[in-house]
NUDO-750131 format. One record per residue (C-alpha): residue in three letters; x, y, z. Coordinates in steps of 0.05 Angstrom, whole numbers, plus 5000, padded with zeros to 4 digits. Layout:
! NUDO-750131
ALAXYZ;...
This chain:
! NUDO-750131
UNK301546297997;UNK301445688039;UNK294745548063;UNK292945488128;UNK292644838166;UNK287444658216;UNK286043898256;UNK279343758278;UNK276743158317;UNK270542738300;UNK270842918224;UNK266242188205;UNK260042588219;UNK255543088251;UNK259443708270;UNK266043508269;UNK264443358193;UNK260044038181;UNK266444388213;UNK271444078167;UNK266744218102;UNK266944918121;UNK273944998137;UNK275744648070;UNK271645198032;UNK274845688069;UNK281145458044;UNK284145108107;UNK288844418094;UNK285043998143;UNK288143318184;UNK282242948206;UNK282442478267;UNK276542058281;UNK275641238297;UNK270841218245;UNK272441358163;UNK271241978144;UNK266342048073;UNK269342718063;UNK273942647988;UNK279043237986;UNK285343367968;UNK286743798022;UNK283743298073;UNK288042888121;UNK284342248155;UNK287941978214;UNK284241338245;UNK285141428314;UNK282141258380;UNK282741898420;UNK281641518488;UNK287441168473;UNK293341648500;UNK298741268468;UNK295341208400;UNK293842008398;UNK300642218413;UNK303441798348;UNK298342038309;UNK299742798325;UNK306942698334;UNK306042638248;UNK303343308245;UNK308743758250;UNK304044468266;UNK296644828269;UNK294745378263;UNK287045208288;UNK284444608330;UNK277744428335;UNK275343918394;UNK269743638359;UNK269442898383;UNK264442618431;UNK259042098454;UNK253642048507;UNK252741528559;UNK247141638608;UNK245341428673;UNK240341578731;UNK244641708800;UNK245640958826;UNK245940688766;UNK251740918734;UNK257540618685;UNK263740838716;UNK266940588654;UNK262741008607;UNK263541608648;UNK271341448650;UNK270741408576;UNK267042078558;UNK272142348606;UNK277842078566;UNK275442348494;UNK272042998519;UNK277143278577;UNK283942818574;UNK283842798490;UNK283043588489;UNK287943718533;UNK293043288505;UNK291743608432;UNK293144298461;UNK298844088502;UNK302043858440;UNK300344358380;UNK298644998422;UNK306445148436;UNK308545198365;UNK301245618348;UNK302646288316;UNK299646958330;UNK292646888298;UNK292446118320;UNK285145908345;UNK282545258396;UNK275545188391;UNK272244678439;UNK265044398435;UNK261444338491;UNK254344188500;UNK247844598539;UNK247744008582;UNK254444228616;UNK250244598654;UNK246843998691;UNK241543418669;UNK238042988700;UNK240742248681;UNK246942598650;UNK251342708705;UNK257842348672;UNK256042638610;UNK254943388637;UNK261043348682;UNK265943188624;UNK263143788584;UNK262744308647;UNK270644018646;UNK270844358580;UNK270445088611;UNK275545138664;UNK280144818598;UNK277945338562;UNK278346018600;UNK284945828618;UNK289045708567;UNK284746308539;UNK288246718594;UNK295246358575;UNK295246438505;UNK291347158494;UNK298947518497;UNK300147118439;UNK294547238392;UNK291446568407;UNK284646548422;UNK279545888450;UNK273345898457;UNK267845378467;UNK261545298422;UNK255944998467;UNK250144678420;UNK243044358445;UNK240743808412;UNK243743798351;UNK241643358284;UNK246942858284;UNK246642018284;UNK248642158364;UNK241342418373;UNK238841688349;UNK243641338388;UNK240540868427;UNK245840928487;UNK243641528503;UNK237541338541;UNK230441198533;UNK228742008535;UNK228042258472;UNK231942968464;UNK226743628476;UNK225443988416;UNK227944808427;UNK222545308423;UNK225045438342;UNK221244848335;UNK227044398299;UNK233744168328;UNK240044508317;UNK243544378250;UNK250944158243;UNK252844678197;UNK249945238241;UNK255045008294;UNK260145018246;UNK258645718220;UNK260245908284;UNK265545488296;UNK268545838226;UNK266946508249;UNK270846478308;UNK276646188267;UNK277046798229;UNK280447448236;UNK273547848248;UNK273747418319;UNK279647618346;UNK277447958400;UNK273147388425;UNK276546878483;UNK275346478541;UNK267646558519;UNK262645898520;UNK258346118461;UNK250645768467;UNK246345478411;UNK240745258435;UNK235545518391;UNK231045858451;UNK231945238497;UNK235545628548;UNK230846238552;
């Protein structure tokens, strides 16, 4: 049986690298696209070195991936900025990976996606609005009008997207020192969100037993949103 074949962005590290582990355990031939290398030493892995803000570079890069049966949207940065003082450049660049990159990657692989096909999008909490992270929060809001409606498009075909929306999460992002001088709140569990917790999820809703979930921004957030 030929295995199934999934592509997920951001595969050097922090979720995007959690998500491919799991989906390589679970079987899943796995094309990797990411800037960065990617540690990750599989057979069944596929590194493409590609800047996603780069439009012209993304479409040769998928146009050598002939079909997928799951894409995960895993890729992104912060750049922050109090109102007044903000990059337009960074924000036009979060815009580019998070919104223009994602939409471009279904554009192109969710036509030839089969019954049982999945798209799953991560977001962030912040999408809902934070102060200094307007660029940032915009990009991911962005995320759910994506999201609900190719959900609406593609549920007559047994395709279902979904977004996974994590707080702060344990990746080398959180240390990042372009994110700003405010350190990231700890969630009432007392720890931050870990990578593979997002990508248990993300795996979940890849599976058969989700099929009857779409269109649905999924928090994890570890009590910060209560």
């Amino acid at each position: 049986m030929t295995p199934p074949v999934a592509l997920v962005t951001g595969t050097s590290s922090g979720i995007g690298a959690a998500i491919c582990r799991s989906l390589l355990d679970a079987g899943f031939r796995v094309h990797g696209f990411d800037r960065a290398p990617t540690k990750l030493n599989d057979d069944r892995f596929h590194p493409v070195a590609v800047e996603l803000d780069d439009m012209a570079a993304l479409r040769k890069a998928m146009a050598g991936i002939a079909q997928v049966d799951v894409l995960v949207h895993a890729a992104g940065f912060m750049r922050v900025a109090a109102l007044g003082e903000g990059d337009m450049q960074a924000a036009a660049a979060m815009w580019a990976v998070h919104v223009a990159a994602a939409m471009a990657l279904a554009e192109h692989f969710a036509p030839g996606m089969q019954a049982g096909g999945r798209i799953v999008l991560i977001g962030s909490r912040t999408a809902a609005g934070a102060a200094g992270r307007s660029a940032y929060a915009a990009s991911k809001a962005a995320l759910t009008g994506l999201a609900r409606s190719w959900a609406k498009e593609l549920a007559p075909r047994g395709i279902t997207v979904n977004i996974i929306a994590p707080g702060a999460t344990d990746t080398p992002m959180l240390a990042d020192p372009q994110r700003g001088h405010v350190p990231p709140q700890r969630p009432p569990i007392g720890r931050f969100i870990m990578p593979e917790e997002v990508a248990a999820l993300a795996t979940f809703l890849i599976s058969p037993a989700a099929a009857a979930i779409t269109g649905q921004t999924i928090l994890i957030c570890g009590g910060a949103s209560l």
